[in-house]
FIVEXNU-515180 format. One record per residue (C-alpha): residue number from 0; x negated, y negated, z negated. Coordinates in Angstrom, 1 decimal. Example, Ala and Ser with C-alpha at 12.3 -4.5 7.8 and 13.67 -1.06 7.14 Angstrom:
! residues 2
+-----+--------+--------+--------+
!   k !     xx !     yy !     zz !
+-----+--------+--------+--------+
!   0 !  -12.3 !    4.5 !   -7.8 !
!   1 !  -13.7 !    1.1 !   -7.1 !
+-----+--------+--------+--------+
This chain:
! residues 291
+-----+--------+--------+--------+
!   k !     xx !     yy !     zz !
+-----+--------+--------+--------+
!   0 ! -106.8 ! -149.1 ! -142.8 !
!   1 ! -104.5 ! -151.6 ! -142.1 !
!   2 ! -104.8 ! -152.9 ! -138.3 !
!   3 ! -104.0 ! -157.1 ! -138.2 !
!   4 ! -103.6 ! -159.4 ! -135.4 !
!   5 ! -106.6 ! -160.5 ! -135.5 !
!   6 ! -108.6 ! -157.3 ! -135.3 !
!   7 ! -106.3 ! -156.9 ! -131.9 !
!   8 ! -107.1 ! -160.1 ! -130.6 !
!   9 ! -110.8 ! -159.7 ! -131.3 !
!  10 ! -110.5 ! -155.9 ! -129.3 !
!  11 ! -108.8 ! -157.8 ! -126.7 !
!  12 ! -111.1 ! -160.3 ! -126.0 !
!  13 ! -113.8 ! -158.2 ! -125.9 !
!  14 ! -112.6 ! -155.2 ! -123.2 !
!  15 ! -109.5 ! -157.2 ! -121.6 !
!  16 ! -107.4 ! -154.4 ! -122.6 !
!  17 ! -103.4 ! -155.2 ! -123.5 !
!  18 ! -102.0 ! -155.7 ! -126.7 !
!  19 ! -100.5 ! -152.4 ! -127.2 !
!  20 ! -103.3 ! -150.9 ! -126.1 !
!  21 ! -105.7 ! -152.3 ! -128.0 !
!  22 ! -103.7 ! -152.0 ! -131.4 !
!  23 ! -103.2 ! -148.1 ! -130.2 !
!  24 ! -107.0 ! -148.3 ! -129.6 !
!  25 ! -107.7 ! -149.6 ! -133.5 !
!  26 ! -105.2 ! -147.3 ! -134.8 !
!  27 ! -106.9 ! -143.8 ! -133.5 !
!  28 ! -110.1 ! -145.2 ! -134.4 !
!  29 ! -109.2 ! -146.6 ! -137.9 !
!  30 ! -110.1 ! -150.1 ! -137.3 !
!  31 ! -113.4 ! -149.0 ! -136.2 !
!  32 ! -114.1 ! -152.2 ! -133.3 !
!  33 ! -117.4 ! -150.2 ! -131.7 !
!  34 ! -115.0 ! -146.7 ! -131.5 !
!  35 ! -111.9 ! -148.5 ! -130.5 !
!  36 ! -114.0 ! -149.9 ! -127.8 !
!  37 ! -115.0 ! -146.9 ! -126.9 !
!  38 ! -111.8 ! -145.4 ! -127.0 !
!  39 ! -110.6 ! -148.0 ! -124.0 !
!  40 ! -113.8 ! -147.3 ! -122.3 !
!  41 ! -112.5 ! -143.4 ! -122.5 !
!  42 ! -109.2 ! -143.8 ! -121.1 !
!  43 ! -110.3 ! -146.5 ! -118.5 !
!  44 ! -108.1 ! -149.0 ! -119.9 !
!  45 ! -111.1 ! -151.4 ! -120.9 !
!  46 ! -112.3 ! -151.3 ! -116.9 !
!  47 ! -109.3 ! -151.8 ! -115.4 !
!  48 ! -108.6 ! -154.5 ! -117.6 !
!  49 ! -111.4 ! -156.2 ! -116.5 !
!  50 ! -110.6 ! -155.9 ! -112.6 !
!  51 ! -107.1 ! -157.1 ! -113.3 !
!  52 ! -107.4 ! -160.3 ! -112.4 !
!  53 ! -108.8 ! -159.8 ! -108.6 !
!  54 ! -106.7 ! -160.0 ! -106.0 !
!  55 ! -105.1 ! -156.8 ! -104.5 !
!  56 ! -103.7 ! -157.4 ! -100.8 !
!  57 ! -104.6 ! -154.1 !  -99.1 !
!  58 ! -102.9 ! -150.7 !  -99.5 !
!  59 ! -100.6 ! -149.0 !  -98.3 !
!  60 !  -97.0 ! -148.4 !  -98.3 !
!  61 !  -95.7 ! -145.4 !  -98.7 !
!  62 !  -91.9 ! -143.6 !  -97.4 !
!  63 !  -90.0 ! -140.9 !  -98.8 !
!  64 !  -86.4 ! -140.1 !  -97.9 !
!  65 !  -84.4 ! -136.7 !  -99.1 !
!  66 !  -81.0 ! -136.8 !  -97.0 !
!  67 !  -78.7 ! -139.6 !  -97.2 !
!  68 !  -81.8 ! -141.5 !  -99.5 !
!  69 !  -84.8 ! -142.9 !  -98.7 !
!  70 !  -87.6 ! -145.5 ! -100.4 !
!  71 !  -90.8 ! -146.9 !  -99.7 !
!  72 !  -93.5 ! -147.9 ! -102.3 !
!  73 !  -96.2 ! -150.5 ! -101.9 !
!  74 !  -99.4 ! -150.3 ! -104.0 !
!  75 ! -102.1 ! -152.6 ! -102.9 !
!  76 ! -105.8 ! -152.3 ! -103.5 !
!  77 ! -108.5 ! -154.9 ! -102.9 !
!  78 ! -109.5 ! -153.4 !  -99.7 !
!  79 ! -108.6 ! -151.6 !  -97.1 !
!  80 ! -111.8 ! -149.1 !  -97.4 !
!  81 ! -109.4 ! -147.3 ! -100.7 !
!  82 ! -106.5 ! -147.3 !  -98.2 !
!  83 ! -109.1 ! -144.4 !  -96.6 !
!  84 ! -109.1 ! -142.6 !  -99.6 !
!  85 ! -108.0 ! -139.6 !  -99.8 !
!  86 ! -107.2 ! -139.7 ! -103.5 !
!  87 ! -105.3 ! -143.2 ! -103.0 !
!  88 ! -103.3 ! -141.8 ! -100.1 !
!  89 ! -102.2 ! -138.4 ! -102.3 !
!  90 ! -101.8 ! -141.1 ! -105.3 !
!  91 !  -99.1 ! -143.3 ! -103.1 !
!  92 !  -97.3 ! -140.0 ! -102.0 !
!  93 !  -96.5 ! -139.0 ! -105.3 !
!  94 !  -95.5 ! -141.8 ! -106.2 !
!  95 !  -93.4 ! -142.5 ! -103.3 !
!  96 !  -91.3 ! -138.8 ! -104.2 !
!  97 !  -91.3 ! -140.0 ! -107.8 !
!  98 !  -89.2 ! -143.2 ! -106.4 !
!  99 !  -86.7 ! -140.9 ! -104.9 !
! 100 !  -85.0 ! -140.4 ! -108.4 !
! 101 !  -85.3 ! -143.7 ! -110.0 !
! 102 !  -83.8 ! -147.0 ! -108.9 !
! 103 !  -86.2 ! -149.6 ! -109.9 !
! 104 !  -89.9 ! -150.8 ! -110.0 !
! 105 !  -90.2 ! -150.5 ! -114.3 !
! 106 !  -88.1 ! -146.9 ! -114.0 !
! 107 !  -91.1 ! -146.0 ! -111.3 !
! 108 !  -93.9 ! -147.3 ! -113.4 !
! 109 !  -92.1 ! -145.2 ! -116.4 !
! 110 !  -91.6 ! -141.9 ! -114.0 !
! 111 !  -93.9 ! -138.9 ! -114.6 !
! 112 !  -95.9 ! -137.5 ! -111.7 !
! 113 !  -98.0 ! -134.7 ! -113.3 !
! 114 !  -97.3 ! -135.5 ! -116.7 !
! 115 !  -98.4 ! -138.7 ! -117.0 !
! 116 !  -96.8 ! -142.2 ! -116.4 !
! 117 !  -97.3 ! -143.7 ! -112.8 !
! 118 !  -98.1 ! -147.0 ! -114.6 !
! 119 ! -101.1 ! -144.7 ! -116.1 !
! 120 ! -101.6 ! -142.7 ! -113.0 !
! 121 ! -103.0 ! -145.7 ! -111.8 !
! 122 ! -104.8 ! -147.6 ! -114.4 !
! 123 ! -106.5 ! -144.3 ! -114.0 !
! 124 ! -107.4 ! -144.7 ! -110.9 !
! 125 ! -108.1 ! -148.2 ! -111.3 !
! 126 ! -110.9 ! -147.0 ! -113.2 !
! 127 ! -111.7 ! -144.0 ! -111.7 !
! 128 ! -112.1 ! -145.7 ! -108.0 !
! 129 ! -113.3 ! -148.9 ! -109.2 !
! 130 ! -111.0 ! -151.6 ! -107.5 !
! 131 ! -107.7 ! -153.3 ! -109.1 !
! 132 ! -104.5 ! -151.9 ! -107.8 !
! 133 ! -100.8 ! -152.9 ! -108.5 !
! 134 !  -97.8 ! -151.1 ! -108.1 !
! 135 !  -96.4 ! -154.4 ! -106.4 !
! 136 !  -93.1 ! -153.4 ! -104.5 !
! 137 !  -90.4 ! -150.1 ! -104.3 !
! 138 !  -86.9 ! -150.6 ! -102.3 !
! 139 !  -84.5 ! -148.3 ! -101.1 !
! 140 !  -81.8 ! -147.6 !  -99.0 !
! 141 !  -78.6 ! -144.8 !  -99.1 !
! 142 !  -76.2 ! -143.5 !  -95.8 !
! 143 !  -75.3 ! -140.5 !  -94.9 !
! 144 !  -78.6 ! -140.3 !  -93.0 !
! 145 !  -82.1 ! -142.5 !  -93.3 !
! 146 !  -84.8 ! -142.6 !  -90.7 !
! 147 !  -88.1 ! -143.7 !  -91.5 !
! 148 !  -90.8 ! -145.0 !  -89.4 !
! 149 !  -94.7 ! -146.0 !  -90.2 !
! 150 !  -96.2 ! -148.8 !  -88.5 !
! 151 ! -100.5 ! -148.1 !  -88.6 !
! 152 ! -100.1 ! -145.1 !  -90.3 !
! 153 ! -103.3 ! -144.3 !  -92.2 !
! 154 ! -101.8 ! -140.4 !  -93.6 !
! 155 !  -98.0 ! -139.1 !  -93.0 !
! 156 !  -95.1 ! -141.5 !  -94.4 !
! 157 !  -97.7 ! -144.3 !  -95.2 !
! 158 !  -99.3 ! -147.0 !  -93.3 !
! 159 !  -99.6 ! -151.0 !  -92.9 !
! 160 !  -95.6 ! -151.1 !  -92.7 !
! 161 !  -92.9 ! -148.9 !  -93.6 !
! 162 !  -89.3 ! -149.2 !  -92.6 !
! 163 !  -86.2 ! -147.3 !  -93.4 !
! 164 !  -82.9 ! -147.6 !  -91.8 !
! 165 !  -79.7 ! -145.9 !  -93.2 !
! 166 !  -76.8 ! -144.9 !  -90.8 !
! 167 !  -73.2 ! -144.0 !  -91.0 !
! 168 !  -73.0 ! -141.4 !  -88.7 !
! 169 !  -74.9 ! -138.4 !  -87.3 !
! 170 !  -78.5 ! -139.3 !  -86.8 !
! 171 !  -79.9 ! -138.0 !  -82.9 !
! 172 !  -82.8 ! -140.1 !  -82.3 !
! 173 !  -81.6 ! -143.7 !  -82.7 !
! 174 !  -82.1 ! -143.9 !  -86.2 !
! 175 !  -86.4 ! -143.7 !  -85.6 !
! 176 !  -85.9 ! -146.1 !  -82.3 !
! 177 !  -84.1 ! -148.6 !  -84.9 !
! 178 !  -86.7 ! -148.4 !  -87.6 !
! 179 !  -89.4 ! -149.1 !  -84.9 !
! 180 !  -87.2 ! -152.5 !  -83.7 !
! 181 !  -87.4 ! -153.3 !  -87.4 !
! 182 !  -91.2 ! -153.0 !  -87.7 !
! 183 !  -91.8 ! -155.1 !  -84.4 !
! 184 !  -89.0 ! -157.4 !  -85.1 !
! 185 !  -89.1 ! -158.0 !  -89.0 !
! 186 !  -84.9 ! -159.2 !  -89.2 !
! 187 !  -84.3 ! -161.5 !  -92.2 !
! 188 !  -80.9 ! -159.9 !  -92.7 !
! 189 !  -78.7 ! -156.8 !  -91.3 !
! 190 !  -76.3 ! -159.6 !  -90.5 !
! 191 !  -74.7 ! -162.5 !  -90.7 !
! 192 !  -73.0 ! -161.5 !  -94.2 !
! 193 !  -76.3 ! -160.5 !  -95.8 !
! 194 !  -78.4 ! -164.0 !  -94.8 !
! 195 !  -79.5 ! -166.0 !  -97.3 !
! 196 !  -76.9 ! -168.7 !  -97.4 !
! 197 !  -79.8 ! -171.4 !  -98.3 !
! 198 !  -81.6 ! -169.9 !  -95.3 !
! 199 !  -78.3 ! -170.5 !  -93.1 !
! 200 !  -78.0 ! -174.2 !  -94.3 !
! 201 !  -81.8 ! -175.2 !  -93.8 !
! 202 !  -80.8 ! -174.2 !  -90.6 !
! 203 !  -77.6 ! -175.6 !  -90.0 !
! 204 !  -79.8 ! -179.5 !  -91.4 !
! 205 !  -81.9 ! -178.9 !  -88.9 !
! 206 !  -79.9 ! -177.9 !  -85.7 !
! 207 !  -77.4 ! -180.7 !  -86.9 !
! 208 !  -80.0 ! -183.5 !  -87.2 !
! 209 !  -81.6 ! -182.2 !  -83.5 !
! 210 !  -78.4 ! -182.6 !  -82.0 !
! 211 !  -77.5 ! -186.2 !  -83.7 !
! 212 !  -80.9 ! -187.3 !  -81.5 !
! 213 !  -79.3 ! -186.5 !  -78.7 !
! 214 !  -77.0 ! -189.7 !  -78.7 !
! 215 !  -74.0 ! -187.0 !  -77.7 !
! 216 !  -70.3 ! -187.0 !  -78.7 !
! 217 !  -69.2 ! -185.8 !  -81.6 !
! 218 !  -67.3 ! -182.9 !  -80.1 !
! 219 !  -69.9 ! -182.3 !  -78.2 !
! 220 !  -72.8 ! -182.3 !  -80.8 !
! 221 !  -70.3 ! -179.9 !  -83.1 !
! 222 !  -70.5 ! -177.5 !  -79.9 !
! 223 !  -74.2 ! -178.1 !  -79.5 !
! 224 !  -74.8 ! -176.6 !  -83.5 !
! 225 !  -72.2 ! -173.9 !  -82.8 !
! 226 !  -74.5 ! -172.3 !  -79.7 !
! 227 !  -77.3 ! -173.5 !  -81.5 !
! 228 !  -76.8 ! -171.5 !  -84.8 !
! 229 !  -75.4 ! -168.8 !  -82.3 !
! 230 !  -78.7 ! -168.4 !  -81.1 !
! 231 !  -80.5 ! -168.2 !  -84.1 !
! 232 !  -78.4 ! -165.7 !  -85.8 !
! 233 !  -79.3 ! -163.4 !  -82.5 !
! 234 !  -82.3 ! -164.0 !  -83.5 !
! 235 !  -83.0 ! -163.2 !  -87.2 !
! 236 !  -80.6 ! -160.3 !  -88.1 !
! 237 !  -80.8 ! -156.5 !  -87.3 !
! 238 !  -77.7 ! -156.1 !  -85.5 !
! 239 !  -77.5 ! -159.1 !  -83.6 !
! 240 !  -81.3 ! -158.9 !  -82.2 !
! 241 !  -82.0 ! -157.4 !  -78.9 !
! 242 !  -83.4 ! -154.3 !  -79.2 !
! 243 !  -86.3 ! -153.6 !  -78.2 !
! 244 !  -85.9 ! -150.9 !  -76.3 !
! 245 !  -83.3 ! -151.4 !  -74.6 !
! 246 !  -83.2 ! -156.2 !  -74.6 !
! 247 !  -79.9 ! -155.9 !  -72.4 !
! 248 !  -78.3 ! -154.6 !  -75.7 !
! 249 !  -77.8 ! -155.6 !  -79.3 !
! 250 !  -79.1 ! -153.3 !  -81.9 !
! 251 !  -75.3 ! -153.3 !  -82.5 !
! 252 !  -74.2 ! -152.2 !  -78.9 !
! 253 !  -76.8 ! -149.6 !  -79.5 !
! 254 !  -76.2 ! -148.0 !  -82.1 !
! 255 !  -72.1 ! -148.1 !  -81.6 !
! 256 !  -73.4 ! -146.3 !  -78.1 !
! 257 !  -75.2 ! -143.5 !  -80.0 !
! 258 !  -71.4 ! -143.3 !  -82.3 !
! 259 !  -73.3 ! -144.1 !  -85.9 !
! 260 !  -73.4 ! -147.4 !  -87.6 !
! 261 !  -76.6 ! -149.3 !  -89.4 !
! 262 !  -75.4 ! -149.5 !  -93.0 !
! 263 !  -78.9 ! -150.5 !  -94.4 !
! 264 !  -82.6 ! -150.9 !  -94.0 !
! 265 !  -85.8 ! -151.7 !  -95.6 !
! 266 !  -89.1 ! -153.0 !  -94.2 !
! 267 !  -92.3 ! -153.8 !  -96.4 !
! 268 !  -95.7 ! -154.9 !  -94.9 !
! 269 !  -98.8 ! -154.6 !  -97.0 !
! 270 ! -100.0 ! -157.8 !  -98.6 !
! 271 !  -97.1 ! -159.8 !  -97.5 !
! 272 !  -96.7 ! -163.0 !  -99.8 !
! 273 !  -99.6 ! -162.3 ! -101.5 !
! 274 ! -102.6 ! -165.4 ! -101.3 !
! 275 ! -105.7 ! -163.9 !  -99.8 !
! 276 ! -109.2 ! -165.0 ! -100.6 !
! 277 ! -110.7 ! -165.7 !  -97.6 !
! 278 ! -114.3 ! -166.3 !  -97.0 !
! 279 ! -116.4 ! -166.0 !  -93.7 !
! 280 ! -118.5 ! -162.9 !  -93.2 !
! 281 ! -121.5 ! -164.6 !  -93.7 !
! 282 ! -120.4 ! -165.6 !  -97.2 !
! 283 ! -119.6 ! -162.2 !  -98.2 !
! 284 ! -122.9 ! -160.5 !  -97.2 !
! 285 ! -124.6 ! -163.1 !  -99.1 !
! 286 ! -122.4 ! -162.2 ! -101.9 !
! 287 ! -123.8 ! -158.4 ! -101.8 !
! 288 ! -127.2 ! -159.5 ! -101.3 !
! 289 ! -127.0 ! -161.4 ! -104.8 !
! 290 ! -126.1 ! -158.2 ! -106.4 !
+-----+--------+--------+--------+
């Protein structure tokens, strides 16, 4: 039988499920709607359809490094109750060692881990657990070594916030004190090179407009933006920060002192950017009590 467009629209809007699945759907069954319906319901791909469209801000992110590489993973979940779960926490382990030999987000989703997809690893799980997830975020970093550290770790390598530093260099204990700057710190750049250059001239408006109120000189105003922008470049990249465990040196000075260099780093935060629903307590147990 031949399967038409509108036999897949009609399968879509009655599970949720995506185009290709659904015509994949009508094409096992042989156009039969009730079995191809059924057939979604089978592989789970009707009921995570359906949760798709709630928002997924908890989770967890996941590190993974294998000697001069290392990545981190965020899948999110709808709460942080899943991030508990044992079978979510083995799910974004895997997935963070699948990341380790593939270099972006669709090649992840595409990766095998136990011979299946990740992208259906967790529609799976979607289904399986009950909550929407999304596979929301993978970066990476390369050196000759990486240290990793977890911020509100919930399992080993995974937690609220996972960072990853590469050095140049032999690694003896810095590299962790560094990634632990970069989770307390959150550096918009390494440096001064890698800033966003709209970033730099927001900045530069501002400083330059605060120091025109001033009623000062010229020459002097032009020095005033100089210290100024001085200032804030200490303040948002890695290697001119103070760090933190040391404030009377630069991340620089420190690492120089402990002979590697910071080539790199990485830090996700679960949920960050994403637009939370938030309702008062009170408002949600009402919510469960209507069923």
């Amino acid at each position: 039988m031949a399967i038409t467009a509108a036999m897949v629209k009609e399968l879509r809007d009655a599970t949720g499920a995506g185009m290709m699945d659904a015509k994949k759907a009508l094409t096992e069954t042989g156009g039969d709607m009730e079995a191809a319906v059924d057939w979604l319901r089978t592989k789970g791909l009707a009921k995570a359809a359906k949760k798709s469209g709630r928002t997924a801000a908890e989770g967890l992110v996941g590190v993974a490094v294998d000697g001069g590489r290392g990545v981190a993973v965020e899948l999110n979940s709808e709460t942080d109750f899943v991030a508990k779960n044992e079978d979510f926490q083995a799910m974004v382990s895997s997935i963070a060692k699948a990341a380790l030999g593939v270099d972006d987000l669709a090649a992840l989703k595409a990766a095998e881990i136990g011979g299946k997809t990740v992208e259906e690893t967790v529609t799976e799980a979607i289904a399986r657990i009950g909550e929407n997830m999304t596979l929301r975020r993978m970066a990476s970093v390369q050196g000759d070594v990486v240290a990793s550290y977890v911020h509100n770790a919930a399992a080993p390598d995974m937690g609220q916030i996972g960072v990853l530093v590469a050095l140049k260099g032999a690694d003896n204990g810095i590299g962790r004190q560094i990634a632990m700057h970069v989770a307390a710190a959150n550096p918009a750049s390494l440096s001064e090179a890698d800033l966003d250059p709209a970033m730099l001239e927001r900045e530069r408006a501002v400083l330059t407009e605060q120091a025109r109120e001033s009623g000062k000189p010229e020459q002097v105003i032009e020095k005033m933006i100089t210290g100024r922008m001085k200032k804030f470049l200490s303040e948002v990249t890695l290697l001119g920060q103070s760090f933190v465990i040391n404030p009377d040196q630069t991340v620089a000075q420190a690492a120089a002192e402990a002979g590697v260099e910071v080539v790199g780093f990485v830090r996700l935060a679960v949920g960050e950017g994403v637009e939370k629903k938030e309702e008062d307590f009170a408002a949600e147990v009402a919510k469960v009590a209507q069923g």
